[in-house]
N, C-alpha and C positions, 0 to 999 in steps of 0.2 A: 526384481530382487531388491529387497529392503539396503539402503545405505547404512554405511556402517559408520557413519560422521553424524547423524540424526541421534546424538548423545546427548542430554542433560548436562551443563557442566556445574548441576548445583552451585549457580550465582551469585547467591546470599539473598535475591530478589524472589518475590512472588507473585501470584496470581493481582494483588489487592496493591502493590506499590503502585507508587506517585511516579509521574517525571520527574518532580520536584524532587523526591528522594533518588530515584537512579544518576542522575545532575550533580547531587549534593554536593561532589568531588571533583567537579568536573569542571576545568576552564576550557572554553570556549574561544576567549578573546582572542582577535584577528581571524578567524573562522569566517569562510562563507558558506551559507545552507539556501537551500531551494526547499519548499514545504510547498508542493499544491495543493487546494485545498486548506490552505491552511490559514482559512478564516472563521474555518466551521467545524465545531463538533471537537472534536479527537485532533482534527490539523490547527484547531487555533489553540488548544493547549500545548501540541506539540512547537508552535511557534513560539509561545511563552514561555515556555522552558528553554527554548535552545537560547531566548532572548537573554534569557536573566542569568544567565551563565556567559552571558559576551558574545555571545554569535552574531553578525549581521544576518539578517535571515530578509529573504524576499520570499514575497508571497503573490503568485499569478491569481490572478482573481478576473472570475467570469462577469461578477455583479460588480463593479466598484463603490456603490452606493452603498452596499450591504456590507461588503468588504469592511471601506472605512468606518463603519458604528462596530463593527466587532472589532477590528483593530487597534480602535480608539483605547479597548482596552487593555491593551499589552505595553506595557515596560519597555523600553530597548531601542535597538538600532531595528527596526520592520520597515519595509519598503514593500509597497502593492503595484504589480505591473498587469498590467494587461493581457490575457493569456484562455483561449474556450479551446479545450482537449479535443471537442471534436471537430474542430477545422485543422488541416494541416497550415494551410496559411497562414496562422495565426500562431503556431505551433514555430513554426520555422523564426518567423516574424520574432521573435520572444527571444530565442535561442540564441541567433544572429545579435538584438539588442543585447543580452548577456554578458555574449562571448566580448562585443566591443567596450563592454563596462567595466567587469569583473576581472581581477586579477586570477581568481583560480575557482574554483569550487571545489568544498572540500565536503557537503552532505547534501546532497539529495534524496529526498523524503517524498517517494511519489505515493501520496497519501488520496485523493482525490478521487470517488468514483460514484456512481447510481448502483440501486439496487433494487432487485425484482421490478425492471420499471414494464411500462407492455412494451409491444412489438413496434419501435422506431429505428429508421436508420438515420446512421449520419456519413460524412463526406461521400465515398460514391457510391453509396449503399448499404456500408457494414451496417449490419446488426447492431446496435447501442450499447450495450454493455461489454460488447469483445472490442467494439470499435472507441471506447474513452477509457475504459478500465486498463485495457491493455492496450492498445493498438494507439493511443494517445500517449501514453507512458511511454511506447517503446521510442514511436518519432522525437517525442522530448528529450527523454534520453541520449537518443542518437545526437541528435543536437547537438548536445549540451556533452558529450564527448572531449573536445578541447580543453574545455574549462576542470574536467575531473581529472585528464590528464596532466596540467598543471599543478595539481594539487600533493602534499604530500600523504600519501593513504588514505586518500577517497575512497567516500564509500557509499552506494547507492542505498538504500530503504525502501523498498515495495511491497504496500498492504495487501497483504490476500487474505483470509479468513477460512472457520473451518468450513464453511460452505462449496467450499473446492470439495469437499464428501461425496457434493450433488450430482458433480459430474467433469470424467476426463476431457478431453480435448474432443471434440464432436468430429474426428478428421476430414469424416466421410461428408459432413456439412456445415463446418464450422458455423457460416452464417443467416443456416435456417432458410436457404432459399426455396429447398425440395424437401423437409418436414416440416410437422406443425412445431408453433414453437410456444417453448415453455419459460415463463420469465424466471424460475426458480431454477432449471437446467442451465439457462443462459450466465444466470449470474455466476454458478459452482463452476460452470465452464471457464469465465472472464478471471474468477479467482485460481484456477488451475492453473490458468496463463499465466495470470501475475507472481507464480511461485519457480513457475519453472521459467518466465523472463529472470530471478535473479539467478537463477542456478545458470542458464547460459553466460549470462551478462557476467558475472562473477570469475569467470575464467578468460573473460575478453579483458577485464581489470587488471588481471594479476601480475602481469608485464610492467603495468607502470604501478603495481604497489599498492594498487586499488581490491576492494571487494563489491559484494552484493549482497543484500539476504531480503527474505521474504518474511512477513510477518501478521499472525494473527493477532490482529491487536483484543482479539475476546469484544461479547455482547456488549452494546450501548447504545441506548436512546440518544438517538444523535439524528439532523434531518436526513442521513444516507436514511431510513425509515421512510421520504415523504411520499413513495409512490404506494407505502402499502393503507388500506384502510381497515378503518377501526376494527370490523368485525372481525376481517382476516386475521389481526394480532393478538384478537381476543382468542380464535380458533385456536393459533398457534401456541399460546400459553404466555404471552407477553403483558397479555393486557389483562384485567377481569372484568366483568358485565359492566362496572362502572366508568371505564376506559383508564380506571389508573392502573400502575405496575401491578401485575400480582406476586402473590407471594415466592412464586416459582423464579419471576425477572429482580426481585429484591434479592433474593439468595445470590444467585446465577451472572447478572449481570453487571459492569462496572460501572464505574463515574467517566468523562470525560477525560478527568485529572489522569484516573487511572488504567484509560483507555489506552493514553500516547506512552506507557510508560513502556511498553515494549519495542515501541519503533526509537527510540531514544535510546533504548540499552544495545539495539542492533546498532546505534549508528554511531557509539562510542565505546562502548565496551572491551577491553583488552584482551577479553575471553578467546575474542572470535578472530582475532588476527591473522591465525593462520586457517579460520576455516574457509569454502570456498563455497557460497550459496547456498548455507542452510536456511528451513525453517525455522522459524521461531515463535513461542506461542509463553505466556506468563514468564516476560523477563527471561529466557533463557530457551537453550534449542530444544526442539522438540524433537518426542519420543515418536516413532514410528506409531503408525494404530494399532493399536491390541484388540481385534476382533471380538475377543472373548471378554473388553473390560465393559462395565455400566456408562462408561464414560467413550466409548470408542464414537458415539455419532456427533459429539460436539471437542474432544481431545486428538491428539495427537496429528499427523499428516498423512496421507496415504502414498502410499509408492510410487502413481503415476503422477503427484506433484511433483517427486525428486529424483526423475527419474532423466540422469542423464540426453540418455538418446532421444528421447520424444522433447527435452529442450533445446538440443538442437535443430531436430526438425519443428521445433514451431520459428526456432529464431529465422532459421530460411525462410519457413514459409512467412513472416511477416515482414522479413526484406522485399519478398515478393509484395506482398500487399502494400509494402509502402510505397514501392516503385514502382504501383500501378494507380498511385492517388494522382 
């Protein structure tokens, strides 16, 4: 059954805005944010926005090297901590250093993920993309618990995409140990997680004041791309013979700039104060899918992302998985 909170609140914002525009209004100062991921792509714009509006913002970074030359370009109060999604030890490790530093956290932005990569696992065998996409988010998260409960109305931010289309929660093998596995299945799966992580998560907030939302930040070249090759993105319609954008990813696709600008309006916006774990997709909440529209394979959310009861049973079932790392 379709949600009946999965409303448009006609924002004023669109498909094509900036961070820098959703921001515009917006002070930050005395703020602290967590962005992971957010040296690359879509998370180091969103780090520059929350900068330049006053935010202290830390950024976990797997590469530090790499890290520091793209950070180097950002404005602000940024701090890069040490921090790889798919080790729990490191994860814990991170949290634990936070929680002893940090007066409160008031946005976390779990931006960070692979895509379509092949079949690896990581800590004690998950699957790699349920295991860093989600299953890395959730432990950080959990972590990091304390610090949003100090906070005055925290609010989580969790990337998923419309690629959660691809596919529900796999129950019967979440991590592909008794089918064959499919890196495209795997990812729409890892994104399903990460939509109904905030939808649980969102209701575990709401006692201390806190939210959660999910968010398709829309198409961009960005290196979440680096496990696909050229030919693949040309089949797909991404690329042309040439390996530049084609005309269909010029249309279609965004900037970086205006990649992040939807995880920034979920994780300030006043709109959404009293919602509890919607989606979100171009600056504002998403409409359920319309089967019948030209746009239902890349628009809207499908049911089983927002679908209460299967968020809870994933949030058990990935207590279970974490208390068994």
């Amino acid at each position: 059954m379709a949600r009946s909170d999965q409303v448009p609140t006609n924002s004023g914002f669109h498909a094509r805005s900036t961070g820098a525009e959703v921001l515009a209004d917006v002070d930050l100062a005395g703020k602290h944010a967590i962005v992971t991921g957010g040296y690359s792509g879509i998370g180091l714009e969103t780090t520059r926005a929350l900068a330049a509006v006053g935010a202290r913002v830390i950024v976990p970074v797997r590469t530090p090297q790499k890290a520091a030359q793209a950070l180097d370009t950002v404005a602000g109060d940024v701090v890069a901590v040490p921090l790889d999604l798919a080790d729990l030890a490191s994860i814990q490790s991170f949290a634990a250093e936070m929680t002893a530093q940090l007066p409160k956290l008031d946005l976390l932005v779990n931006n960070a993920g692979i895509m379509a990569s092949p079949l690896s696992r990581v800590g004690p065998g998950r699957e790699s993309q349920f295991g860093v996409n989600h299953m890395g988010h959730f432990a950080l998260t959990q972590g990091l618990r304390p610090l949003l409960a100090r906070a005055d109305a925290a609010r989580v931010v969790t990337l998923s995409s419309t690629a959660h289309k691809k596919s529900d929660i796999r129950w019967h093998d979440i991590g592909y140990e008794e089918t064959p596995y499919d890196k495209w299945e795997a990812y729409g799966q890892a994104k399903t997680a990460n939509a109904l992580f905030a939808n649980a998560l969102s209701r575990r907030l709401r006692d201390e004041g806190g939210l959660a939302f999910a968010v398709h930040p829309g198409g961009i070249f960005t290196p979440l791309q680096r496990h696909l090759p050229q030919d693949e993105m040309i089949a797909l319609g991404w690329l042309d013979q040439s390996g530049a954008p084609s005309e269909l990813a010029k249309q279609g696709f965004k900037t970086p700039e205006q990649g992040c600008s939807t995880s920034l309006w979920a994780a300030t916006s006043p709109d959404l104060a009293n919602m509890v774990g919607v989606y979100c997709e171009d600056c504002d909440i998403a409409s359920p899918t319309d089967p019948a529209s030209p746009t239902a394979r890349f628009a809207g959310v499908e049911d089983y992302a927002v679908n209460d009861e299967s968020a809870e049973r994933l949030w058990a079932v990935s207590e279970d998985l974490l208390a068994q790392a």
